[in-house]
Structures are given as structure tokens and as C-alpha cells.
N, C-alpha and C positions, 0 to 999 in steps of 0.2 A: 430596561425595566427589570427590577431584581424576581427572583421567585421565592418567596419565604418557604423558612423549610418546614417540611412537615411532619406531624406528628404520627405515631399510631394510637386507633380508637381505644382512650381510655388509657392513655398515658400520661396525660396529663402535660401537654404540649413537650416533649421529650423531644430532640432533636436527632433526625435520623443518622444523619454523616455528621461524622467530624473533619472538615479540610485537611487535607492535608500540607505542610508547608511546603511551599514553591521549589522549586529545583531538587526534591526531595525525587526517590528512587516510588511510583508509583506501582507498575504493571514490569514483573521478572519473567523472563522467558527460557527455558533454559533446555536446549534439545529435543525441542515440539516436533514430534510424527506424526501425522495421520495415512495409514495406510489404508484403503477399501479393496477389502478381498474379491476375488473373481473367482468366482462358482460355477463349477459343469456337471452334467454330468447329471442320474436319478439320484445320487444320495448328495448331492450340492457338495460334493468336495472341491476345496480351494486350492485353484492351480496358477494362482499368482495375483498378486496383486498392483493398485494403482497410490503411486508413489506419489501424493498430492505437494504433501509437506514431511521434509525428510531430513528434519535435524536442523533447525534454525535457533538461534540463540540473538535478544535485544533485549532492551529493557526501554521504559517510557517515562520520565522526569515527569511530575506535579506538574500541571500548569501551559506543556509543552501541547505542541502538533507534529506528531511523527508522520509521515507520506510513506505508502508504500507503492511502488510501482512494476510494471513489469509486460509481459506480451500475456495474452490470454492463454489461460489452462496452468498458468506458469503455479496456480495455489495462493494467490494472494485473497480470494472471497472465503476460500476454507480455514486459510492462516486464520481469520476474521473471525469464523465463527467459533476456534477453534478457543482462541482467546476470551470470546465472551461464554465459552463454555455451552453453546449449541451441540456441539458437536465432543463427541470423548473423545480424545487423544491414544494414540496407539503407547506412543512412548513421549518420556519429556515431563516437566516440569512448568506448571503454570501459578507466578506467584503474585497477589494480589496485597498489598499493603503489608507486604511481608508473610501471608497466610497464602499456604498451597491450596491452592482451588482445583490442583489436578482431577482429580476423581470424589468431589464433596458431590452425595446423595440429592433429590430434589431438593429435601429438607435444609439442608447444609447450605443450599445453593439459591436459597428463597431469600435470604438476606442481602446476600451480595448483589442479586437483580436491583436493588436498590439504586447502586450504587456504579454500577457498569450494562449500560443502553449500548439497542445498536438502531443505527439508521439503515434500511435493506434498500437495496438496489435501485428495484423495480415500484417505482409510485404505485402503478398500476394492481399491482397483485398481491402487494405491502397491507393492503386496506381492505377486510371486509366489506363490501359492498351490499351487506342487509344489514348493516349496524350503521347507525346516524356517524357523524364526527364527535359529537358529545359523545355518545358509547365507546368508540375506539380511543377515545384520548384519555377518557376514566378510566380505562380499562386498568393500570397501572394501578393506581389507590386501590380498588375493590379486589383487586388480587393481591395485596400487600396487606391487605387490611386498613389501611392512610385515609383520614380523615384531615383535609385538610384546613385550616383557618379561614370560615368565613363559606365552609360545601363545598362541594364538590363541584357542582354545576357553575359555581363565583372562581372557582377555581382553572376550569377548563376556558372557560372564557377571557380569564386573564393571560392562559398560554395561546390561546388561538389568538389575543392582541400581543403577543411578546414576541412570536413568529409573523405578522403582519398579515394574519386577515382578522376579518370583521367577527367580533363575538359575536352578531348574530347567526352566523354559520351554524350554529351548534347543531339547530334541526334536520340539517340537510345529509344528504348523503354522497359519498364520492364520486357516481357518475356525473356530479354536479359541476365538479372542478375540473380544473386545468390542471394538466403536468406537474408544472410548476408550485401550483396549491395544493396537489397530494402529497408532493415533499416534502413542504411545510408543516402538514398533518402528520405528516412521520417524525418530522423534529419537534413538534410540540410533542407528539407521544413519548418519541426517548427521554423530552425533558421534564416529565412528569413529576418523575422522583425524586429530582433535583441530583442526577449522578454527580459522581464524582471525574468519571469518564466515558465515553461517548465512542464506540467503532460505527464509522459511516463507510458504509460499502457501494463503492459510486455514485455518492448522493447525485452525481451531475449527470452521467454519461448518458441516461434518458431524456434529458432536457435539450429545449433550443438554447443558443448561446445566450442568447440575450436573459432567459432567464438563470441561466448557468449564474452570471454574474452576480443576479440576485441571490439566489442560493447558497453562495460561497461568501456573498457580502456577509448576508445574515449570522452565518455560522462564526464568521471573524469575527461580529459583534455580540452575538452569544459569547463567546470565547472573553472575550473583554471585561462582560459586565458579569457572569458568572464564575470564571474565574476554570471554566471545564480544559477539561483533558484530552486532545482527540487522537485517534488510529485513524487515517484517512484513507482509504484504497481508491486508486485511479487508474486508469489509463493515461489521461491527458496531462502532461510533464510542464504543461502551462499552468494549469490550478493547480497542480501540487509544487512547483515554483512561489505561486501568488500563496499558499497559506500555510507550508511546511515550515519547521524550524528546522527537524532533520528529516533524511530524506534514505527508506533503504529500498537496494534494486534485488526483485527476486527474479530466478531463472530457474526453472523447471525445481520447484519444490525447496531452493536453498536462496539463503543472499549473499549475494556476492559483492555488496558495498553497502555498508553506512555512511553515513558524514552529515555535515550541518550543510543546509542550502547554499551557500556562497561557496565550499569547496568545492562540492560535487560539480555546480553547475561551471565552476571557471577550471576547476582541472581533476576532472575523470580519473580516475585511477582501471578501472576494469575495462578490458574493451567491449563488453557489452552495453556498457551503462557511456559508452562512448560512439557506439552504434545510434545506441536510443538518441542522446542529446543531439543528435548531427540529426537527426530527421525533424528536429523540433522547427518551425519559422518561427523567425523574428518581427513580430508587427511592427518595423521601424520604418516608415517612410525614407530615413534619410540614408539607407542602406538599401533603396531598391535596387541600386545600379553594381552594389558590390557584390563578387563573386563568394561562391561557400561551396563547401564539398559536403557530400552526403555519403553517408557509408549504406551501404545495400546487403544486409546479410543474405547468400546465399543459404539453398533448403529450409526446411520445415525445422519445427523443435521436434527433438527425440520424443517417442515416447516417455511417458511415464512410469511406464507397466516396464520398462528394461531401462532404465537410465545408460548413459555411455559411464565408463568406468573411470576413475580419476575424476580429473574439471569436466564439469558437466558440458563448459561451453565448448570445450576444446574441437568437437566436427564443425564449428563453424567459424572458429576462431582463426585471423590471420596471422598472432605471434606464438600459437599451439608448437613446444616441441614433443620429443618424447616421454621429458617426465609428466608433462600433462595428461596423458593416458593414461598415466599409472598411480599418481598421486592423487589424493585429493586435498587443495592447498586450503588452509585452513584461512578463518575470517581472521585475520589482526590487524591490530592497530598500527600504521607505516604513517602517520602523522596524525598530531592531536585532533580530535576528532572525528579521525578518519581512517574508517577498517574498509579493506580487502580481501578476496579471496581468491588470490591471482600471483601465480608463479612469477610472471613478464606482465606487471602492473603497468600502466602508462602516468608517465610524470612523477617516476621516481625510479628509482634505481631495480635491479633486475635482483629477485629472489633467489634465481636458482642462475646464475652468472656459468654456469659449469657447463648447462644444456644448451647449446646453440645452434643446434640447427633444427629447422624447419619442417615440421612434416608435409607430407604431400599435398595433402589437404588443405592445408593452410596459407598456400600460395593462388588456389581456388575459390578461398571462403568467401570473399568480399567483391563486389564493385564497387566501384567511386564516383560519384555523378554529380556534374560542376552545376550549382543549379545560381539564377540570376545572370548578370553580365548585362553588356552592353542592348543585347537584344531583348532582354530580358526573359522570366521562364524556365524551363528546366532544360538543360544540355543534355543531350545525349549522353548515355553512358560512355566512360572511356574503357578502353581494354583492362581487363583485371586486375585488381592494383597487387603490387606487389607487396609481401607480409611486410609486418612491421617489424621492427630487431628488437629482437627479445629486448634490452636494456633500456627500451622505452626512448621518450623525445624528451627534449628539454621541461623540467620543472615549471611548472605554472603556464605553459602554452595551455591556449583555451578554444584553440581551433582543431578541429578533425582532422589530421593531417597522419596518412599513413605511410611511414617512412620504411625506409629498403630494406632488407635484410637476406641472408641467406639462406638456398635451399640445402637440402638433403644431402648432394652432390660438391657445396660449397660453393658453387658459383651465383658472382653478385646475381 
């Protein structure tokens, strides 16, 4: 069902957005920071700060669904909010239809709410719980000023049936609902104003699976009939599989891979985002008995408040040598549509071919644990695998496989 678009009061049916054309360059990102100072002390002086987001650079095509994924803390709910300008940016550039929205006043920044929604996390704390669902879903129009064709109340009722529940909802109020129906309340609400694009910040991760589905269906048929634009944050590399076009991985504040869903998922280039994929299961019945290897990162993620110096990943990393510590390798493109930010990339040739051996650490970083087989279930861990060699495995291999290489000392 379409949502016509709306006008402001006494504009004489004016039309708020204008589309933009499809594969067209919509949301520019360009060296996004946000840092949160740490204050001590009786006069609150700042003795360091937490390094959420530290210099990330995408952009987002008309019409597209970018996924962003990653381990918690890693910055991806701040990247988010950072984007739809909740939040100020410390440094960086935020560009919207071609206009910097980096630092535009409330004022400045009351138009564009138009036009860029976000869907928040948590059902549960997302909703005032003294205002009906009719109040939270107008809530948009009467703060826009939008009057839309045919009221407001004719209106909310058409987005609570365009999300799938019952217009007579209107009365009620959120302790009323289910999980799964406060999400829905939150997508009707972003879809108020008829954006242009939509950051949904783990619409699912609160949900049972079974409504996950729902949820995700919904949004893909949103997407369809309205023609929107999403920012997706997840955890779950299965729905962001099932509705990504592209797909990027963050790790403590940076990304360290872009690409289109079919590359990413059949040949990894980072080993982190090669970590991640090897934990993912396969719902395939017809692969219960076949065996898979699962990479196990050893330690925690670094703080954020001292990042490690060079690649971030490098203390957990199995193909880390020494330029890894000291550089930090930049995001580029090593296959069309597909950026990196990795010295000893996997499934492509070695960046830095000159560095070869092994830090110490690197030969520690990882278990490898054979899960399925004959008995089925997860194997035991085997002995520590040995790092992978810097120049990566074979091109277009699509299985986790960590191959040999050398230590510190040169011996295999």
C-alpha cells in the first residue's frame, strides 16, 4: 500500500521530497569521529577519551540496503545515530543529497528529519508508554507542521494497516502490545513523513525468531513498494545476508570491509570478517553430516579509550606481522566492489609481500574447531592453528580454512 506524500499546513498540497533517482549517490560519509570525553577530577578536566567512531568513510546509493555488522561496543548504534545526526560528530563530514548536514543548527536540521528516520533498537523504551499509539505515530506531522490528505487520525490509521496491525489500535497504548507489535509502531512512526531513508538500529535483535521474520519481511516489502533507502545495524549475519545489497564490517570504531553480499559472503577478504562468517550455521539439512571449521578469536576487543596502534585487529589477528603494528592500512578497493583494510587480505594477493614473518602473537590468536561430522555437534577444539601466510589462500575459496605460515624464527 503506497503512502501519499504530504503536504505542510497551508501549502497548498506541496510535496515534501523529491526522489531521488535510483543508484544515484544518496548519504556521503567522509572521516566520521565521534569521540566522548573522560572527565576527572573537581574542575571535570578531560583525561582522555572513548574512541567510539574514528574515521570511517561509505557512502549509500538511492534505493539500496547497506548492513552494517560487527561484535558489540565495536560503534556501529553510534555510527547510526551519528548519521541521522543525533548525535554531533567530533570530526568528519556528513553529506545528505549532496548537502553537509555535518553541524546544521535544530533549525537547519528540522527539514531534513523529513526525510531521514530512524527505527531505535529497543521496542520496549522506543515508545512512550503515557501517549496512545495514535499520539506516538502523529507525533511526526505536528512536529513538522504536516497536515496530511484526508487528517491526521485517516492517516495514522493507514500506516498502522501498512505495517500490519489493526487501525483500530489507535486508542491503545504500548503495554498493550507484543514485541513484535512495538516494532511495528516504531516503523510506522519512522514512516511517517514518507523518508527518503530509514537507519534501523537492530530492528530484530529484541525479537523471537519467528517474529524476526516478520519484521524483516515487512521492511523488504516496505522497501519495494515505497522505493526507501535503509542503514541496517545487526548482529545477526543471517538477516543482514537475507536484506543487504552491501554489506560493511566495523571493528572497534573503523571498517575494515565493504563489498556487495555475494562477495563478501563467498570470499572474505579481512580476517575478521572471516572470523565472523565461520561462526555463522547453515540451516541446510542436507549438509548436517558435513564437516566446517570455525575460527575462535582469542581475548577480548581492545579498549576504545587506547586503541592498539596500526590495524586495529592485529593482537588478535593470525596473519599480523610487523608492519601491522605500525601502519595503519587503509580502506581500498582490491576488487570491484570490494574495499579492504588489510595488509595480508585473504583471497587475494599480499599487500605488503616484503613483511613476512609472523609476530608472536599471531601464532596464538586463533582456535579452530571442526564442528558437525559423522557424530554430529561440535568437536572439540583442536590445538592452536597455526597463522595463516601472509599472501592469503587461493582466490574465491569460500571456506575458513587457515593456512600455514611462518614464525618470527622462520620455522614452518
Amino acid at each position: 500500500m503506497n503512502i501519499p506524500a504530504q503536504s505542510p499546513a497551508g501549502s497548498g498540497g506541496a510535496t515534501l521530497t523529491k526522489d531521488a533517482a535510483p543508484g544515484e549517490t544518496l548519504l556521503k560519509v567522509t572521516g566520521l569521529q565521534k569521540h566522548f570525553p573522560i572527565r576527572k577530577g573537581l574542575l571535570q578536566r578531560q583525561v582522555g577519551a572513548v574512541k567510539a567512531v574514528d574515521g570511517i568513510d561509505f557512502d549509500v546509493k538511492s534505493g539500496e540496503t547497506l548492513g552494517v555488522v560487527g561484535e558489540s561496543g565495536c560503534g556501529k548504534s553510534t555510527m547510526g545515530r551519528l548519521i541521522t545526526r543525533l548525535l554531533e560528530p567530533t570530526a568528519g563530514t556528513v553529506e545528505f543529497e549532496g548537502k553537509d548536514i555535518t553541524h546544521l543548527g535544530v533549525s537547519g536540521m528540522r527539514p531534513m528529519r523529513r526525510d531521514v528516520q530512524m527505527i531505535f533498537q529497543d521496542p520496549y523504551s522506543s515508545l512512550n508508554p503515557r501517549h496512545t499509539i495514535g499520539t506516538i505515530v502523529s507525533a511526526p506531522f505536528k512536529l513538522q507542521g504536516v497536515t496530511p490528505e484526508g487528517g491526521i487520525k485517516k492517516e495514522v490509521q493507514r500506516l498502522l494497516e501498512v505495517v500490519g496491525l489493526n487501525p483500530e489500535h489507535y486508542n491503545r497504548y504500548p503495554h498493550e502490545f507484543s514485541g513484535g507489535q512495538r516494532q511495528r509502531i516504531g516503523i510506522a512512526r519512522a514512516l511517517a513523513l514518507n523518508p527518503k531513508m530509514v537507519v534501523a538500529d537492530e530492528p530484530v535483535s529484541a525479537l523471537d525468531v519467528s517474529i524476526q521474520a516478520q519484521v524483516v519481511n515487512l521492511l523488504d516489502d516496505l522497501q519495494s513498494e515505497l522505493g526507501l533507502t535503509y542503514v541496517i545495524i545487526a548482529h545477526d549475519l543471517s538477516v543482514v545476508r537475507h536484506v543487504s545489497d552491501r554489506i560493511a564490517v566495523m571493528y572497534l570504531g573503523k571498517i575494515v570491509e565493504i563489498a556487495d553480499r555475494t562477495s563478501l559472503y563467498k570470499a572474505p577478504m579481512h580476517p575478521y570478517t572471516k572470523a565472523l562468517l565461520s561462526a555463522v550455521p547453515i540451516p541446510d539439512p542436507r549438509r548436517r553430516g558435513a564437516k566446517s571449521e570455525r575460527i575462535l578469536l582469542k581475548g577480548d576487543v581492545p579498549s576504545p579509550i587506547a586503541p592498539p596502534s596500526g590495524c586495529r585487529f592485529h593482537t588478535r589477528c593470525w596473519k599480523a606481522t610487523q608492519i601491522c603494528t605500525t601502519k595503519e592500512p587503509p580502506l581500498v578497493a582490491l576488487k570491484p566492489g570490494q574495499q579492504v583494510a588489510c595488509h595480508h587480505p585473504e583471497n587475494f594477493a599480499d599487500q605488503a609481500p616484503e613483511d613476512t614473518e609472523l609476530l608472536t602473537v599471531a601464532r596464538e590468536a586463533i582456535d579452530v574447531v571442526t564442528v558437525g561430522g559423522e557424530g554430529g555437534g561440535d568437536g572439540a577444539p583442536s590445538a592452536p592453528a597455526a597463522p595463516a601466510d601472509p599472501s592469503g589462500g587461493a582466490e574465491g575459496s569460500d571456506s575458513p580454512e587457515v593456512s600455514k605460515g611462518k614464525s618470527e624464527d622462520g620455522k614452518e
